[in-house]
C-alpha atoms as an extended CHARMM CRD file, in Angstrom:
* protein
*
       103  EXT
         1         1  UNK       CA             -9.9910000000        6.6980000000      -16.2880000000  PROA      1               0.0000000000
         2         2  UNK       CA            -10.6650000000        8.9760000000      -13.3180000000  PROA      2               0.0000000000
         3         3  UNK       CA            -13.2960000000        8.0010000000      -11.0330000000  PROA      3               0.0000000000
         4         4  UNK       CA            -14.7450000000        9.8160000000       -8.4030000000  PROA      4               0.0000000000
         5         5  UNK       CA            -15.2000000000        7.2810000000       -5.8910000000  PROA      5               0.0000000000
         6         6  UNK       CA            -14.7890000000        7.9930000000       -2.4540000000  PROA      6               0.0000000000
         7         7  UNK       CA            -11.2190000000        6.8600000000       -1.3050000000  PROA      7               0.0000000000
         8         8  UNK       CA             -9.2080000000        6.9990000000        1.9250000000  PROA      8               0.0000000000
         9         9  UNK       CA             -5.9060000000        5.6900000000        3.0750000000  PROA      9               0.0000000000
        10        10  UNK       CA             -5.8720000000        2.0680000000        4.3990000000  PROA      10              0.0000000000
        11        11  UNK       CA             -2.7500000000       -0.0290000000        5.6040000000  PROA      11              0.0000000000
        12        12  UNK       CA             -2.4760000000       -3.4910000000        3.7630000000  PROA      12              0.0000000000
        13        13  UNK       CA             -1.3920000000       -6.9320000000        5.0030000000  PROA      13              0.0000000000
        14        14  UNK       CA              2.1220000000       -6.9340000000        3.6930000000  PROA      14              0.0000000000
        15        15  UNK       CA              2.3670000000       -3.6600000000        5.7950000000  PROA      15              0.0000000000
        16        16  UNK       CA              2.4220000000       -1.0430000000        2.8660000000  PROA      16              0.0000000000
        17        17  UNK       CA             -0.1260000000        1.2860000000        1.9270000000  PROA      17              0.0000000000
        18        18  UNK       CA             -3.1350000000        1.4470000000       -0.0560000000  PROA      18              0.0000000000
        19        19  UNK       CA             -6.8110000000        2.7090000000       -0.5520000000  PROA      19              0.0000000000
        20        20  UNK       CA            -10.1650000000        1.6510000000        0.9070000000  PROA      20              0.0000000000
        21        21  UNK       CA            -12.5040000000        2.8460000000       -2.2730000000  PROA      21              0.0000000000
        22        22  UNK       CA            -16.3420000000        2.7560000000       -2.2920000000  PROA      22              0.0000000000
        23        23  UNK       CA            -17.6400000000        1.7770000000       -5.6840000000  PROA      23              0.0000000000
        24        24  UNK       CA            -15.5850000000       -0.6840000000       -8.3470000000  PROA      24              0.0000000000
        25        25  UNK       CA            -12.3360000000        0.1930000000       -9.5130000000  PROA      25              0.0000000000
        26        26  UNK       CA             -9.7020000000       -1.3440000000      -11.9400000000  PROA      26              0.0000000000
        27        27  UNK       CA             -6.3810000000       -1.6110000000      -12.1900000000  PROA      27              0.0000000000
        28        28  UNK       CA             -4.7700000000        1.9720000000      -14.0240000000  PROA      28              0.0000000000
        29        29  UNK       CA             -7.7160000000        4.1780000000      -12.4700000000  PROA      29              0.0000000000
        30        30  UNK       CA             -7.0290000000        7.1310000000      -11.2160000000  PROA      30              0.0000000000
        31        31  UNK       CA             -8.6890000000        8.0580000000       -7.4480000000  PROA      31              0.0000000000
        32        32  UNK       CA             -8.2420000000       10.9900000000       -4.6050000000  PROA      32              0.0000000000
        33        33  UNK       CA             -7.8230000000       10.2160000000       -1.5350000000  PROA      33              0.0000000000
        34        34  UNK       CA             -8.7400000000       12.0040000000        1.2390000000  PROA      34              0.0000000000
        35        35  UNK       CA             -7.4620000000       11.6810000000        4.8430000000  PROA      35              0.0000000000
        36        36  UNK       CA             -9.7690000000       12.3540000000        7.8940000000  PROA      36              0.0000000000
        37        37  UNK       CA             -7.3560000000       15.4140000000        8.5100000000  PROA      37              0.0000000000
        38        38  UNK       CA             -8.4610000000       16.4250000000        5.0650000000  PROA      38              0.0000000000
        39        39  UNK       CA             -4.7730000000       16.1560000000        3.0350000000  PROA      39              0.0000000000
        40        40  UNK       CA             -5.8560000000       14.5720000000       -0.5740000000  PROA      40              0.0000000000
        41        41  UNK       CA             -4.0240000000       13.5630000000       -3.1370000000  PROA      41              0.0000000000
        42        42  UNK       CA             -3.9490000000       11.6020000000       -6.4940000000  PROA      42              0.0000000000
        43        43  UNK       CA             -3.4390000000        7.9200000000       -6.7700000000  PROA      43              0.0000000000
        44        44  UNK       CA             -3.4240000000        5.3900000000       -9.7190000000  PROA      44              0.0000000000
        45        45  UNK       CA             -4.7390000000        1.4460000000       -8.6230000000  PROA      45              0.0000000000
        46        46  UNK       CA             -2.3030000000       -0.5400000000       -9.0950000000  PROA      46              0.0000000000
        47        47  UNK       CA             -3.9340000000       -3.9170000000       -8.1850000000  PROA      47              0.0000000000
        48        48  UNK       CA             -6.9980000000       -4.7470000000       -6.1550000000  PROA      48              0.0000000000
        49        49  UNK       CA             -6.3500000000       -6.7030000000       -3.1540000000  PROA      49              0.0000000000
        50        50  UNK       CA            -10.3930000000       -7.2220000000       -2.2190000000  PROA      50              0.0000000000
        51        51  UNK       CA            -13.1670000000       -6.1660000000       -3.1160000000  PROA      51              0.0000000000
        52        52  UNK       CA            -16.9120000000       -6.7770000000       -1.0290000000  PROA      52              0.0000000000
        53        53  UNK       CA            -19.6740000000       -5.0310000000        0.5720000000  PROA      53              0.0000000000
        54        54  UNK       CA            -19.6380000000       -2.1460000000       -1.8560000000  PROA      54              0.0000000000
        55        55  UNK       CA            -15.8100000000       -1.5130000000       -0.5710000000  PROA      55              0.0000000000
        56        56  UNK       CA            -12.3040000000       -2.2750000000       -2.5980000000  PROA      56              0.0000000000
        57        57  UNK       CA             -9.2630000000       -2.4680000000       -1.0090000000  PROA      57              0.0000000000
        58        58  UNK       CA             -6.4650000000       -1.5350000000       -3.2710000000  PROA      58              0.0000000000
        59        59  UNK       CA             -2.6700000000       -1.5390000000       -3.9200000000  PROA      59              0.0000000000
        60        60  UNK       CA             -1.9720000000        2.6300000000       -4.9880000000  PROA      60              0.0000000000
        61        61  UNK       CA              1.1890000000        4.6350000000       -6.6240000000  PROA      61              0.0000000000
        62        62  UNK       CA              1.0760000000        8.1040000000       -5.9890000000  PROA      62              0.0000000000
        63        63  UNK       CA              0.8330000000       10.9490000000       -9.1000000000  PROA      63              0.0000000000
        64        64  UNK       CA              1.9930000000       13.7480000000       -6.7340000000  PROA      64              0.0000000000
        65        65  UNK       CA              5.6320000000       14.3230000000       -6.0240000000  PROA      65              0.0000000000
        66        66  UNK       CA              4.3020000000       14.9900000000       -2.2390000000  PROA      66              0.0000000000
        67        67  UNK       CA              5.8820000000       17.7040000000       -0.2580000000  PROA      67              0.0000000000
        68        68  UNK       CA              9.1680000000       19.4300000000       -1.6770000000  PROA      68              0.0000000000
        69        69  UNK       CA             11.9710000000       18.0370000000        0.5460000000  PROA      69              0.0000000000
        70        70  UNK       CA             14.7310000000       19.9150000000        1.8650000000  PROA      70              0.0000000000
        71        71  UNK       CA             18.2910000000       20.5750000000       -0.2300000000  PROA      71              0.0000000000
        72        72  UNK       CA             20.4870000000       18.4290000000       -0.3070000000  PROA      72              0.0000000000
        73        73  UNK       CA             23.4520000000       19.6060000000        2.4280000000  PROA      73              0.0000000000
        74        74  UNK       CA             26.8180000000       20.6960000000        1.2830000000  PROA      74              0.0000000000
        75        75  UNK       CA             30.0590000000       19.0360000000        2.2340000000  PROA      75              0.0000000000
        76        76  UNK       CA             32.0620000000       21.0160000000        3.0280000000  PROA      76              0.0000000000
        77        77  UNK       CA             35.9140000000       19.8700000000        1.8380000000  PROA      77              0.0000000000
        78        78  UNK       CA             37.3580000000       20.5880000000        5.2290000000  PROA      78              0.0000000000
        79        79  UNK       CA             34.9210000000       18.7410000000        7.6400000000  PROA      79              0.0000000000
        80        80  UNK       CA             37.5350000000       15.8330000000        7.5760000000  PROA      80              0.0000000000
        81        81  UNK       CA             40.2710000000       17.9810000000        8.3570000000  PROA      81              0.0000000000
        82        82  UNK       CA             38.7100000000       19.2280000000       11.2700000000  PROA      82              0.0000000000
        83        83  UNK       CA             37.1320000000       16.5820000000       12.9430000000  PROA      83              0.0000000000
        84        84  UNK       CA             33.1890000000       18.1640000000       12.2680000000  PROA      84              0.0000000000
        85        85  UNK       CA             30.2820000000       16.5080000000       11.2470000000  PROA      85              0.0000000000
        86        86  UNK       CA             29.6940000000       19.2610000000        8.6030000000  PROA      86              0.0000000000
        87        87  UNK       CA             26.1830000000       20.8170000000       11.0420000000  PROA      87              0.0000000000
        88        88  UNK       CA             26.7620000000       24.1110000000       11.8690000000  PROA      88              0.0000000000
        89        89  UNK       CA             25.9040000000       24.2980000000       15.5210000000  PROA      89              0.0000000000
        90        90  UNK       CA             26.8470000000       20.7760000000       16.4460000000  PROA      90              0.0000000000
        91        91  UNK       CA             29.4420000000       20.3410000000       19.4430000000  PROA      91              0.0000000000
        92        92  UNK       CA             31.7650000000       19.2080000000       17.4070000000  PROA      92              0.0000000000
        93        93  UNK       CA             31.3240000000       22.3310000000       15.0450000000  PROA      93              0.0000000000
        94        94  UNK       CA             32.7830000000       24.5390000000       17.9900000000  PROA      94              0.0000000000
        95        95  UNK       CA             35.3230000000       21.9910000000       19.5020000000  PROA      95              0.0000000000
        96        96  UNK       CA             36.9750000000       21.3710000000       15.9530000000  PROA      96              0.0000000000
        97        97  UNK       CA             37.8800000000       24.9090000000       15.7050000000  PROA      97              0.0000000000
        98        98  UNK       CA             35.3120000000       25.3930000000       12.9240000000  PROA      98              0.0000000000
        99        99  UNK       CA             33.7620000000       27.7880000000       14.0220000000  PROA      99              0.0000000000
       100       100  UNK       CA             36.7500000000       29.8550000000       14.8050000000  PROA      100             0.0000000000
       101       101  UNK       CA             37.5170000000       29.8230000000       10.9890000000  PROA      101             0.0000000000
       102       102  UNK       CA             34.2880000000       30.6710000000        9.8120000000  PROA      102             0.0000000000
       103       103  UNK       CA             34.3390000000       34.1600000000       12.3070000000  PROA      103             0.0000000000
């Protein structure tokens, strides 16, 4: 069920994050939450770890993918040959001779 209670980020105990909500949730809503910077994005609860004072402090799985990440880099077959870590512009890129080849 989507709820639209207020929710922000919040660190946990066990180190991992969660939400801070304002209102009652349940375990399998659905929330936004909203940094201070204003970045939101969609969460399900996945457990709630307290709940008082009109707060609850919840375990979260993200719905978005998040940010696209960069491709994946090609190896290259003859980086072994050559002594390079396969990133063009690296040192050892020009001292393998590398670059010379690629000219």
């Amino acid at each position: 069920m989507n709820n639209p209670a207020t929710a922000t980020p919040a660190k946990l105990r066990d180190g991992s994050w969660g939400a801070r909500v304002t209102g009652a949730v349940a375990p399998g809503d659905v929330v936004t939450i909203t940094t201070r910077a204003g970045k939101t994005w969609q969460a399900r609860i996945m457990r709630v770890v307290w709940t008082g004072e009109g707060v609850t402090l919840c375990a979260t799985s993200s719905l978005d993918d998040g940010p696209p990440r960069r491709a994946a880099r090609r190896y290259r077959q003859d980086c072994r040959r050559y002594g390079w870590d396969g990133v063009e512009g690296s040192t050892s890129y020009y001292t393998s001779g590398q670059y010379d080849e690629d000219s």
